[in-house]
C-alpha positions as CSV (number, residue, x, y, z in Angstrom):
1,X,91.1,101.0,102.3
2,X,91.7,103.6,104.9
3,X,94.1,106.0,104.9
4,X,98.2,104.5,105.4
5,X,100.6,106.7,107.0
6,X,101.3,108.1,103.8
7,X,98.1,109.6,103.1
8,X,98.2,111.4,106.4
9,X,101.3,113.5,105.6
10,X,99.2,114.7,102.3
11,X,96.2,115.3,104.4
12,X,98.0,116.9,107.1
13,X,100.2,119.4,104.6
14,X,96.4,120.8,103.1
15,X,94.9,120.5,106.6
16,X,92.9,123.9,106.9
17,X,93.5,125.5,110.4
18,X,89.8,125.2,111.2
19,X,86.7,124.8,109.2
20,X,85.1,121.2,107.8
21,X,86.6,118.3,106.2
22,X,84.2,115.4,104.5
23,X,85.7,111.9,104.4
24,X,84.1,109.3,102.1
25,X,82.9,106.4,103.8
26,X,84.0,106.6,107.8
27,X,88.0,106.0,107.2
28,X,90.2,104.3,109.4
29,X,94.0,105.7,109.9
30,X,96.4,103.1,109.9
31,X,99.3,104.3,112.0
32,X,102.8,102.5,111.8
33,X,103.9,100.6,114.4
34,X,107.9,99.5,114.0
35,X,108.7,97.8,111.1
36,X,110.9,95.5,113.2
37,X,108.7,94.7,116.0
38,X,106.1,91.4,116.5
39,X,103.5,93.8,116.0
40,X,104.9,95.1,112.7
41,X,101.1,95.0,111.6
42,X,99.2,98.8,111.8
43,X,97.4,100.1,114.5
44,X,93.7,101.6,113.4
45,X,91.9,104.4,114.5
46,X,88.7,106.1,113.1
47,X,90.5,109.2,111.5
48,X,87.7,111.2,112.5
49,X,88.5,110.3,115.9
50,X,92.1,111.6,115.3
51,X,91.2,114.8,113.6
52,X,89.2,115.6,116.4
53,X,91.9,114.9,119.2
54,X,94.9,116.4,116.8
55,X,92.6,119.4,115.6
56,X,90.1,120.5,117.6
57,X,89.0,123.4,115.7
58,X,88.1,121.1,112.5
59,X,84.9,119.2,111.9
60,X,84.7,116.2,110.6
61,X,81.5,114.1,108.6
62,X,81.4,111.0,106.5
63,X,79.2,110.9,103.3
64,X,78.7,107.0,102.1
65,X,76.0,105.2,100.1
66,X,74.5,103.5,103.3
67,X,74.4,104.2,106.9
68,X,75.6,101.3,108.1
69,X,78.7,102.6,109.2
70,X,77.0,105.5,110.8
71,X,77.5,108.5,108.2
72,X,76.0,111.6,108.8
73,X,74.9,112.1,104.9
74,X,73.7,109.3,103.0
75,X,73.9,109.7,99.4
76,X,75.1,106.9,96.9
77,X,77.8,108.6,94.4
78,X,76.5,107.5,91.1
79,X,73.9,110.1,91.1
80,X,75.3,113.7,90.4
81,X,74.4,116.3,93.2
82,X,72.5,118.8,91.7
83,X,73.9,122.2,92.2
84,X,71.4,124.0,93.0
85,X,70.2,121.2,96.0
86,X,70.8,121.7,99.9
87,X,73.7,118.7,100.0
88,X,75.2,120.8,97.4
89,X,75.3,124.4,99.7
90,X,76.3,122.5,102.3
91,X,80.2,123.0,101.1
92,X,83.5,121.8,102.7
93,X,87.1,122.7,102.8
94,X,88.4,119.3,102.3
95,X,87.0,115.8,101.1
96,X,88.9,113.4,101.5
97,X,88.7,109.6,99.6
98,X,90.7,107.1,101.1
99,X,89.8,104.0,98.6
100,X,86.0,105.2,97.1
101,X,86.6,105.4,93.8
102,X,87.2,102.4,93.0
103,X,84.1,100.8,93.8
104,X,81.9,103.5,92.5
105,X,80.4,102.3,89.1
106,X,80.5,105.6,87.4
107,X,83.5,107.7,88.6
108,X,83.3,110.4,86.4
109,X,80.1,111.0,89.0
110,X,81.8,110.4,91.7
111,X,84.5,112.8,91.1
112,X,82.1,115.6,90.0
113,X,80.1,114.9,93.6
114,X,83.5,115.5,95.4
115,X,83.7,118.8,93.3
116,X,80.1,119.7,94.1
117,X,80.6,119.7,98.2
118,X,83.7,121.4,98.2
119,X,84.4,125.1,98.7
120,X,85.9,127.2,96.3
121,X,89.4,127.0,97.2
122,X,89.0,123.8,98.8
123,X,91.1,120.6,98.2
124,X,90.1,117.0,97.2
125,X,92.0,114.0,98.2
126,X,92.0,110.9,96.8
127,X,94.2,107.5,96.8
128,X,92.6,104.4,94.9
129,X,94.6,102.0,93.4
130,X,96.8,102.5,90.2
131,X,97.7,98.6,89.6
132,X,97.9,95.4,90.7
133,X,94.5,95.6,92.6
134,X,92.7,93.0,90.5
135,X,88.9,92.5,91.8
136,X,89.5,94.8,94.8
137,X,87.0,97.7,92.9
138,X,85.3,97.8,89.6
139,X,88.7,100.3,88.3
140,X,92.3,100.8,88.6
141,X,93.2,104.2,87.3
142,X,95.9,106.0,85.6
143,X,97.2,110.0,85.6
144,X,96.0,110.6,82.8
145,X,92.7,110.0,84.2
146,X,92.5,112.4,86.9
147,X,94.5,115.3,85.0
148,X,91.6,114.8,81.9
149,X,88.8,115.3,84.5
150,X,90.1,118.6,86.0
151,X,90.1,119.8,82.5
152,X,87.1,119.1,81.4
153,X,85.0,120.3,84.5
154,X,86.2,123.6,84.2
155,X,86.9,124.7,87.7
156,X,89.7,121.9,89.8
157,X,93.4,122.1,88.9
158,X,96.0,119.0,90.3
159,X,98.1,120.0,92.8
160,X,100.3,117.0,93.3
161,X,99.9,113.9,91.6
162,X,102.1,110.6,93.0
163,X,102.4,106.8,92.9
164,X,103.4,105.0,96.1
165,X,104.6,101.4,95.4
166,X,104.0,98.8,98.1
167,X,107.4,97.3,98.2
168,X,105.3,95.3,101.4
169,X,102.1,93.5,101.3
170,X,101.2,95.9,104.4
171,X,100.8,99.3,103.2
172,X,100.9,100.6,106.3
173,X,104.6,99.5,107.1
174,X,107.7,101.3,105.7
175,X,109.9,100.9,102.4
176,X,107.6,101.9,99.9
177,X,108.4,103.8,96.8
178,X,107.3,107.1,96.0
179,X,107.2,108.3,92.1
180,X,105.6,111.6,90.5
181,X,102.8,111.4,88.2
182,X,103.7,113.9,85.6
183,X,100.4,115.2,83.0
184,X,101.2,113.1,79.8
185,X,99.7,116.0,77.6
186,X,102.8,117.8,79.8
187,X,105.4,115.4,78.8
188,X,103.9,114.6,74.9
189,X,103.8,110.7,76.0
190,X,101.6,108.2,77.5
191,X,102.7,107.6,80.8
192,X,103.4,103.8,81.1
193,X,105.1,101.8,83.5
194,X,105.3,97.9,84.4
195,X,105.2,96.8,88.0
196,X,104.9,93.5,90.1
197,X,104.0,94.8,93.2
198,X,100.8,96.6,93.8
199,X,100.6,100.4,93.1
200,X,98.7,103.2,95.0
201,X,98.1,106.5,93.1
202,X,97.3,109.8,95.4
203,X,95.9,112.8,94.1
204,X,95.2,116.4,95.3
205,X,92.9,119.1,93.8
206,X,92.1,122.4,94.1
207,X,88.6,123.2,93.0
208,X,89.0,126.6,91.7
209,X,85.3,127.5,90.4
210,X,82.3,126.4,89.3
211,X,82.5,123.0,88.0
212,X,80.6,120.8,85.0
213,X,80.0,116.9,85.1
214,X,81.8,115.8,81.6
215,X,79.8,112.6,80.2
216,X,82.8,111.1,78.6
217,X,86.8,111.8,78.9
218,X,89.3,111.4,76.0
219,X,93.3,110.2,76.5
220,X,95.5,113.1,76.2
221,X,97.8,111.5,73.0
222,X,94.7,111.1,71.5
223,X,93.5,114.4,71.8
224,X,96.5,116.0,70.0
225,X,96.4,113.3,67.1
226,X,92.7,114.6,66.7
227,X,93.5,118.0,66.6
228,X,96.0,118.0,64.0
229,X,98.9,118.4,67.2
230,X,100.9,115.3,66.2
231,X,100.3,112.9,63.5
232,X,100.9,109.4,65.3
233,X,100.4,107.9,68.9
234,X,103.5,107.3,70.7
235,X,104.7,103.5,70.1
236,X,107.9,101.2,71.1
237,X,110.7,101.5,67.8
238,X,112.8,98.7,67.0
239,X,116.3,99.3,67.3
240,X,119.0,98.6,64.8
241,X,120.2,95.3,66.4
242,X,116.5,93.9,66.7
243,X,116.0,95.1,63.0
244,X,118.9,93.7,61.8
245,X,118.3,89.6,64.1
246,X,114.7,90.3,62.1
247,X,116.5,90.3,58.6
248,X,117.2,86.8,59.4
249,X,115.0,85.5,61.7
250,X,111.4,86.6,61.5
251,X,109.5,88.0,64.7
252,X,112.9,88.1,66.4
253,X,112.6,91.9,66.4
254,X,109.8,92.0,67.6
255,X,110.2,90.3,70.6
256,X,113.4,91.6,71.3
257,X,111.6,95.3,70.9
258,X,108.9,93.8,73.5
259,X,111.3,92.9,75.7
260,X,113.1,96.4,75.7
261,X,110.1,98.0,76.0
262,X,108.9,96.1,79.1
263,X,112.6,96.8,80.6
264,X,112.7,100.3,80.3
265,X,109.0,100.7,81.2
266,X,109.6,98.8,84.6
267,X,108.7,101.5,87.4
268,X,111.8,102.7,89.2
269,X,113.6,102.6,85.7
270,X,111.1,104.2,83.3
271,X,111.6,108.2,82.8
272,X,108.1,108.9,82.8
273,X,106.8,108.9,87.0
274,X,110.6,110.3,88.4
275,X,111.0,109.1,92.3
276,X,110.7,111.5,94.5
277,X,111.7,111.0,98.5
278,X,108.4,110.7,99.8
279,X,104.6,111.5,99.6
């Protein structure tokens, strides 16, 4: 994917002042041109390029599964780093994953090899795609997803944690939508939403000590029903006009409750990701 203008105002608020920074795959910065122009479409340059022109003092390498692109460590992501190896003591302040993820079949691995060459301290980066990127990767993800994997390592906490809605087909061009990502074991709900436009979600970590590669993560509502927290998953209610059309007309409240549900689930109108005024 690369990273959309977006992405570099993240980047560029956890930028360290000097030290190293590891982008996955060699990423491309899309940089906005005017919206209104005959050249509305993004101008590309190699980020490293621009880290190196912008911020001199930083180094910048690329890890990728191949070195077709010209990466300077070659390592394919489905295979934890051991951490006790050389490409493990050779940490980073930042790594950075501008659309990865996605196309890594075991991302539980992938995450815990971002972990592995980062500093303690250091911050971890990552957009992929939260919906509406059918056959793009192997996965779209949720919240839920990332927040469950800093728990169960043991050593990253999520800084920030937002959804950027393409109101465009260019990413890279203005009016998108911005929402927060809140924890659902926060909030004591799954956080759902409906969308017909495609959805980016962008995440930021702190690794904060030594970290462990979980085998298997668990939903966060279903965590609490397990552990005697709550004693039901959190499901759409009928309300009293769709109960009382189903007194006389079978299903009716049902799909009255299913369309009610799908309203107030609808992103920009559901409570649970809040807008917010940028990334």
């Amino acid at each position: 994917m690369g990273f959309p203008p977006s992405s570099l105002i993240v980047i560029q608020r956890h930028m360290p002042a000097h030290g190293r920074i590891l982008t996955i795959g060699r990423q491309i910065l899309h940089r906005r041109r005017s919206l209104h122009s005959k050249q509305a479409a993004d101008h590309a340059e190699v980020f490293a390029d621009y880290i190196h022109r912008t911020h001199p003092s930083v180094a910048v390498e690329a890890l990728d599964g191949s070195a077709y692109e010209g990466a300077e460590i070659v390592h394919d992501l489905n295979v934890p780093i051991e951490p006790d190896s050389a490409l493990a003591a050779n940490t980073y302040d930042m790594v950075l994953d501008g659309g990865t993820l996605e196309h890594v079949a075991n991302p539980l691995a992938g995450l815990y090899n971002y972990l592995t060459l980062l500093k303690e301290g250091g911050v971890l980066y990552v957009q992929t795609p939260a919906t509406n990127y059918f056959g793009h990767g192997f996965y779209q993800f949720s919240s839920d997803f990332f927040y469950r994997f800093c728990n169960a390592t043991g050593g990253a906490e999520v800084l920030d944690c937002f959804l950027e809605e393409h109101r465009l087909n260019n990413p890279a061009l203005t009016r998108n939508r911005y929402y927060d990502a809140p924890d659902p074991a926060h909030v004591n709900r799954r956080t759902m939403m409906h969308t017909r436009t495609p959805v980016l979600i962008h995440v930021v970590a702190r690794k904060t000590g030594p970290t462990r590669l979980p085998h298997a993560l668990v939903q966060s509502d279903y965590q609490t029903v397990w552990h005697g927290e709550k004693t039901r998953l959190a499901s759409g209610r009928a309300t009293g006009l769709a109960k009382s059309l189903g007194k006389a007309a079978p299903w009716s409240w049902y799909i009255l409750d299913r369309l009610r549900m799908a309203r107030s689930m609808r992103l920009g109108r559901t409570p649970n990701f809040p807008r917010r005024t940028g990334p």
